[in-house]
N, C-alpha and C positions, 0 to 999 in steps of 0.2 A: 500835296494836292496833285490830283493830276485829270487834264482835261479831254473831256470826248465831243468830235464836231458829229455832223454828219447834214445830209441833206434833208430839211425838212418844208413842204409846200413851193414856193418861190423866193426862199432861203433857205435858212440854216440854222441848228440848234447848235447851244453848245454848253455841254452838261458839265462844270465843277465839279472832282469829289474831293471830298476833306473838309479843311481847312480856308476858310477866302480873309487873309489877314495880312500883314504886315510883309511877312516871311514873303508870300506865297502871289501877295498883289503884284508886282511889278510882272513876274512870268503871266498870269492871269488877263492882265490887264491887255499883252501885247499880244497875245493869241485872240483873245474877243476883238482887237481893233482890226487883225488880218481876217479874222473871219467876217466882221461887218464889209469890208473894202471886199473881198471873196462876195460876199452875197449879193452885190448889191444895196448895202446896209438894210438888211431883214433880218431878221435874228431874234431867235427865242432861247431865251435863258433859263435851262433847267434845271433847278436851285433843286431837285429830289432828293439827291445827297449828299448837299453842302447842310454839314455837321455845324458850321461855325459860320459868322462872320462879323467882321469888324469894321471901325469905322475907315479903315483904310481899303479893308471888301465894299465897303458904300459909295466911295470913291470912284473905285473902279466901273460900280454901276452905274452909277450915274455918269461918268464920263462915257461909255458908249452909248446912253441913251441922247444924252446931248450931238452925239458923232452920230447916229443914226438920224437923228431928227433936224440935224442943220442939212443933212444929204435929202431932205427929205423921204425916209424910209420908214422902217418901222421896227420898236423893240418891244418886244414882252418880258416877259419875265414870270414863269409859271411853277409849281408844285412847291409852296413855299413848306419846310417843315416847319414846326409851333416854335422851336426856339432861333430860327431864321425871321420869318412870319411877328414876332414881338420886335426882333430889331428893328425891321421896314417900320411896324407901327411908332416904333418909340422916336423913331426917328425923323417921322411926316412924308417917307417913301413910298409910302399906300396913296399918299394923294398926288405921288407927282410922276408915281412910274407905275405904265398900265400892267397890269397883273392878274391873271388866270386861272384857274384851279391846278386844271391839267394841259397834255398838250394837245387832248382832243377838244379842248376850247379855243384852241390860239387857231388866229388864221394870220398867215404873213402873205 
């Protein structure tokens, strides 16, 4: 997997590609928590080319959305693919992590 930041609104996106799993979470997980402390914790998560993810990728999520929201800041989470998109729903992530279409919906 490998991850792309960049500056977006009054934070910061930070784009996964590949894999967001077991292998791949621990690297993942520490670059979203530097990026969150980097923004101000504002942060949009563009899942566009994340192929895969698992309950250890869920993990992850939801650990920075909890890091973002004790700081009080803000996460998204936006461009879900369908076989990402069934995860979040299978897993009750549609109801507890805000989510976007694109990232011309997100405002941080």
């Amino acid at each position: 997997m490998r991850i792309v930041e960049e500056p977006f609104g009054s934070g910061v996106v930070v784009k996964p590609i590949g894999r967001l799993d077991s292998t791949t979470a621990p690297a993942a997980e520490q670059a979203i928590r530097d990026a969150l402390t980097r923004s101000g914790h504002r942060l949009l998560l563009d899942m566009g080319e994340l192929d895969y993810v698992s309950s250890a990728g869920l993990r992850v999520v939801l650990a920075a959305a909890k890091q973002s929201n004790a700081a009080n800041g803000k996460f998204l989470v936006c461009d879900l693919r369908p076989q990402v998109r069934q995860v979040f729903e299978l897993s009750g992530f549609t109801r507890i992590i805000s989510i976007v279409a694109t990232r011309a919906e997100a405002e941080l």
